[in-house]
LUMMAR-130013 format. One line per field, with one value per residue (C-alpha): residue in one letter; x, y, z; chain; residue number from 0. Coordinates in steps of 0.5 Angstrom, whole numbers. Each point is the difference from the previous one (the first is absolute). Layout:
N
rest A	... .
xx X	... .
yy Y	... .
zz Z	... .
kette A	... .
nr NUM	... .
***
This chain:
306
rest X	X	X	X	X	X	X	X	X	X	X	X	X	X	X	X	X	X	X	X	X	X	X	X	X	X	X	X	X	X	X	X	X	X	X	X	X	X	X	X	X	X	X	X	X	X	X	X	X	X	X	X	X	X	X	X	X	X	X	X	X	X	X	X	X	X	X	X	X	X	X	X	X	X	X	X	X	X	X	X	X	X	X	X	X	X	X	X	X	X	X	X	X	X	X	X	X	X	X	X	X	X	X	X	X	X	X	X	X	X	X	X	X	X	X	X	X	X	X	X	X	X	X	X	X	X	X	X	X	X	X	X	X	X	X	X	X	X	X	X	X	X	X	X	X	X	X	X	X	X	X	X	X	X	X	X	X	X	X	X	X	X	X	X	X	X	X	X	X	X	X	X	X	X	X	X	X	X	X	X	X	X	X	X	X	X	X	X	X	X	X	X	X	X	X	X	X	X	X	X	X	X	X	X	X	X	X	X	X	X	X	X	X	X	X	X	X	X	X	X	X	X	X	X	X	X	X	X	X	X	X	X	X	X	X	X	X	X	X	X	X	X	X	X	X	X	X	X	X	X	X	X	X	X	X	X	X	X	X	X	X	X	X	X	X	X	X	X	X	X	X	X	X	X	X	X	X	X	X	X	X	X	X	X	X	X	X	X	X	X	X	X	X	X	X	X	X	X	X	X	X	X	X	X	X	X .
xx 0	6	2	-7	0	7	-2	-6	3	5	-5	-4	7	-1	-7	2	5	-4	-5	5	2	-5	-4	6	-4	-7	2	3	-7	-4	4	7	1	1	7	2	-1	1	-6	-4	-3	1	-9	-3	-4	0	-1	-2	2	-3	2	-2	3	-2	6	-1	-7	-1	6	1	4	1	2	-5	2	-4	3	-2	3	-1	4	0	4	1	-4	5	7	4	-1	-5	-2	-3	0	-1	-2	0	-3	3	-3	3	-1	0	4	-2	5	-3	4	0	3	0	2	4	1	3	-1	5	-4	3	1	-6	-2	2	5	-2	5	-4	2	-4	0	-4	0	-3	-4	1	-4	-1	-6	2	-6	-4	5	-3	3	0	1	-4	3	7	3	3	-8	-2	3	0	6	2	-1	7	0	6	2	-1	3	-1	4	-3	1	-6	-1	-6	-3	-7	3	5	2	7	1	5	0	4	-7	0	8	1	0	0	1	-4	5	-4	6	-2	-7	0	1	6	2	4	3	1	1	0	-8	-1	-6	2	-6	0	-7	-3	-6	-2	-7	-2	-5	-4	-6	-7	1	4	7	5	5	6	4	5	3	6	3	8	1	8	-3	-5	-3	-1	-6	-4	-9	-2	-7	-4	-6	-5	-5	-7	-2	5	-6	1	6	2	7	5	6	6	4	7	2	-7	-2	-7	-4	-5	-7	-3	-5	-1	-6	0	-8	1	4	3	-1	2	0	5	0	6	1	6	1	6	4	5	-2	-4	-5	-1	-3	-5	0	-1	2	-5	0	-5	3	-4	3	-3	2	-2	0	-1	3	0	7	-2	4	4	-4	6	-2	-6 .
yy 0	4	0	2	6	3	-2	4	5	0	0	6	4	1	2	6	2	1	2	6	2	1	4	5	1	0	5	6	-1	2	1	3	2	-7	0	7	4	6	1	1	7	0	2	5	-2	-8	-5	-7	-6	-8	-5	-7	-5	-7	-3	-7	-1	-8	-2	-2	4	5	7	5	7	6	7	7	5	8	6	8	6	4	6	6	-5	-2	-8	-5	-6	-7	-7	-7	-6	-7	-7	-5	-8	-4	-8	0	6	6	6	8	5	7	6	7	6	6	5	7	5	5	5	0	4	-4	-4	-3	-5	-5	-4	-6	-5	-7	-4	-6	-6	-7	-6	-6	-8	-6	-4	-7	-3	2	-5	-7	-6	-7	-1	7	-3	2	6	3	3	1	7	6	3	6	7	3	8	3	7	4	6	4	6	3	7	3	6	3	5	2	-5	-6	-3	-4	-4	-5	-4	-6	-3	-6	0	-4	-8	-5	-8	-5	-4	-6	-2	7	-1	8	5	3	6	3	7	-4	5	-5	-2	8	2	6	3	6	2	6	2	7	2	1	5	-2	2	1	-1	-6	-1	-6	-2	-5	-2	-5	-3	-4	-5	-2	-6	-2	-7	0	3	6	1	6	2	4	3	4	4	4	5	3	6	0	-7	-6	-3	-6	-3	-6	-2	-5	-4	-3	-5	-2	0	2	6	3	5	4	5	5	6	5	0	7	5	-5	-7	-4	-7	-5	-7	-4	-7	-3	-4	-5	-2	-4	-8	2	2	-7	-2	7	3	7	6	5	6	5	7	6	7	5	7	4	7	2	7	4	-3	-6	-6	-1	-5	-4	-4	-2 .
zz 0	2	-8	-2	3	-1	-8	1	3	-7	-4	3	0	-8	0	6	-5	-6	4	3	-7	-2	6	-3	-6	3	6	-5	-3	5	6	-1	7	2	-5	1	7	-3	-3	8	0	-8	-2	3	6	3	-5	2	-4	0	-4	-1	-6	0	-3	-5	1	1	2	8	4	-5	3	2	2	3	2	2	1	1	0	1	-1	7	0	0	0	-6	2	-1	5	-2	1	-4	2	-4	1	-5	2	-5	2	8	0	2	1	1	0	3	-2	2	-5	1	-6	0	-5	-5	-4	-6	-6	-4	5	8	0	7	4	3	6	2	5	4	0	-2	4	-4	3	-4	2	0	3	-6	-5	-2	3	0	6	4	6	-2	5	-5	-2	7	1	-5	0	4	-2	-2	0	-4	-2	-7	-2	-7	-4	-4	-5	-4	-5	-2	-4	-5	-5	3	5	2	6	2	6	3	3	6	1	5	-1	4	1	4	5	2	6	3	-2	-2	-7	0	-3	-5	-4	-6	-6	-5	2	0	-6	-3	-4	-4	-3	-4	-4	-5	-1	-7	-2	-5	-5	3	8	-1	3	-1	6	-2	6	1	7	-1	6	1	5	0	0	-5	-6	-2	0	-5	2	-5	0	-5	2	-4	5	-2	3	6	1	-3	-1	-4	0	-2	4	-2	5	-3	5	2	-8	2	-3	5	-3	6	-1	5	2	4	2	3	3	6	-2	-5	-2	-5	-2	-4	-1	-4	-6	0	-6	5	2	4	-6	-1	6	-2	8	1	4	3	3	3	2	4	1	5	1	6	-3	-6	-1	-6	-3	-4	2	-8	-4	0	7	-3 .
kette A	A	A	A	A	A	A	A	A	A	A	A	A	A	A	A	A	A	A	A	A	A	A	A	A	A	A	A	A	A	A	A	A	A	A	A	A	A	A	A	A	A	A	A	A	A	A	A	A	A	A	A	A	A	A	A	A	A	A	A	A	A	A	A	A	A	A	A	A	A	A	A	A	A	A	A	A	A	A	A	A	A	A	A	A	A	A	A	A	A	A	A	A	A	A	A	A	A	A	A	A	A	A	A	A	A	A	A	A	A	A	A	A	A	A	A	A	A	A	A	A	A	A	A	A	A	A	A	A	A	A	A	A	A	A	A	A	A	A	A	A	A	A	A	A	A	A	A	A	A	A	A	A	A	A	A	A	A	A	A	A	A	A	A	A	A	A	A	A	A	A	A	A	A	A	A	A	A	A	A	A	A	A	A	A	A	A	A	A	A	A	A	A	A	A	A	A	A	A	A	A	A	A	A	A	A	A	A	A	A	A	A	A	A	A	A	A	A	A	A	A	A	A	A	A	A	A	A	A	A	A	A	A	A	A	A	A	A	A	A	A	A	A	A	A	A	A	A	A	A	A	A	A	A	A	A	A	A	A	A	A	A	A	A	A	A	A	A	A	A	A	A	A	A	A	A	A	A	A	A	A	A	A	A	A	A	A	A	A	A	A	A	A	A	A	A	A	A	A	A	A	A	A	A	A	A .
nr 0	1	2	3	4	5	6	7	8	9	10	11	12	13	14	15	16	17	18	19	20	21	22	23	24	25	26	27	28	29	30	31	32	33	34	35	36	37	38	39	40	41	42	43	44	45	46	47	48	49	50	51	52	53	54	55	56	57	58	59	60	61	62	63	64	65	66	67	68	69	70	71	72	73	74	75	76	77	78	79	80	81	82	83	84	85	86	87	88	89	90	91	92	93	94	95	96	97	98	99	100	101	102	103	104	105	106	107	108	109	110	111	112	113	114	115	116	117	118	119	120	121	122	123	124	125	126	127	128	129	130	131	132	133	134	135	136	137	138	139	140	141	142	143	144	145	146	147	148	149	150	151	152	153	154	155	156	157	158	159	160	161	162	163	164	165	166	167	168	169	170	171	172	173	174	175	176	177	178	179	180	181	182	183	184	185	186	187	188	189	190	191	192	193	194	195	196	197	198	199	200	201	202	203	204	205	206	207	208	209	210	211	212	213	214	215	216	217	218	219	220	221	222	223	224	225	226	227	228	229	230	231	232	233	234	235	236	237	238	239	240	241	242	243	244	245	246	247	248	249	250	251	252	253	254	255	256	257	258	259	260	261	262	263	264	265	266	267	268	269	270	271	272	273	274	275	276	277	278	279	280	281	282	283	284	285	286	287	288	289	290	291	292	293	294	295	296	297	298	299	300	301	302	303	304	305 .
***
């Protein structure tokens, strides 16, 4: 039985791997504050953001994640303020993290230039009670694993104006090795693990109330492939927005559809077209995404966070 649960453990670490690459993709969508804390405070009022995507649908065990998040400029202060929070089960592992975001603003010539600082901490478990066995009465199935609690930094810089954004963030820095002897995570600053993410985006106006926003986000890791997110949106009266991303490592295309239903609130919808192996088992991916803003002023959010 012993032999059983480390191969169920090995065969979950791939599908937690995948599943973590490919959140890059979805949070940059519809929540870059998780990648990038220097984007706290950047709106004009305290938005908040949930996120829920359920991956692979029809195949058991696969990853599920719901995120929220919300932040605000500080009345009368050059600085901005939030916080992330993500759950991700995958198989019988869950892992929330809970991340606080700390921004400082530099007024610019075109625009403000944002320094941003994350820090928190994850709250990883493994319920191994819930895993069938031959044999329920096997002791290493009578108790759910502990509740480990690790720590998380995130660096960020973040460039804003009418028209473009620029950001550059080293997100969850920290890494971290399960020791089995000692029974404990132990953590480490290895650089080689740091994710490096540049991102940008540029808003063009177009004829009769349309707009058109390309960006691109792309994220270096020493030890894997560079990965390029490529993302095309077309807006309607500041309203209704349509758009495609591609992902080069994952090798997914996503559609998403948003509308801004009034002043403050707004909903979004994406879901993902494998061209990978996985398009022949044909699972798909779903996300629904809700945005509120707290105050409306009249300084319109850019059409560009629709």
């Amino acid at each position: 039985m012993r032999k059983t649960i480390i191969i169920i453990f090995w065969l979950l670490v791939p599908l937690f791997i995948l599943g973590q690459n490919t959140q890059f993709t979805n949070q940059y969508i519809f929540n870059p504050i998780a990648l990038n804390p220097a984007i706290a405070g950047s709106g004009d009022a305290l938005s908040a953001n949930m996120l829920y995507r359920n991956q692979w649908v029809g195949f058991q065990g696969a990853p599920k994640t719901l995120s929220f998040s919300a932040h605000s400029p500080m009345r009368k202060q050059n600085m901005g303020l939030g916080i992330s929070v993500i759950n991700n089960q995958i198989g019988v592992s869950d892992e929330t993290s809970v991340i606080g975001n700390y921004s400082f603003k530099i007024k610019m010539r075109e625009g403000n230039l944002a320094l941003g600082l994350g820090g928190g901490f994850i709250m990883m478990n493994t319920a191994w009670t819930e895993l069938r066995a031959n044999d329920p009465s096997d002791e290493l199935i009578q108790n759910n694993s502990p509740t480990y609690l690790i720590p998380e930094v995130s660096l960020g810089v973040y460039y804003s104006t009418e028209k473009y954004h620029i950001g550059f963030s080293l997100p969850c820095m920290l890494s971290y090795t399960f020791n089995s002897s000692r029974d404990k995570y132990l953590i480490t600053n290895n650089i080689s693990k740091y994710n490096y993410i540049l991102s940008g985006d540029y808003e063009f106006d177009l004829q009769q109330n349309f707009q058109f926003v390309p960006s691109v986000m792309l994220r270096y890791q020493k030890e894997d492939k560079l990965d390029l997110i490529l993302i095309n949106k077309l807006i309607y009266l500041a309203k209704y927005s349509v758009g495609m991303a591609y992902d080069s490592q994952q090798k997914f295309f996503k559609g998403m559809f948003q509308i801004q239903l009034n002043k403050q609130f707004q909903l979004g919808y994406a879901t993902d077209f494998n061209s990978n192996k996985l398009s022949e088992y044909k699972i798909g991916s779903h996300e629904l995404m809700i945005r509120y803003d707290f105050k409306y002023t009249i300084k319109v959010h850019s059409p560009r966070n629709l």
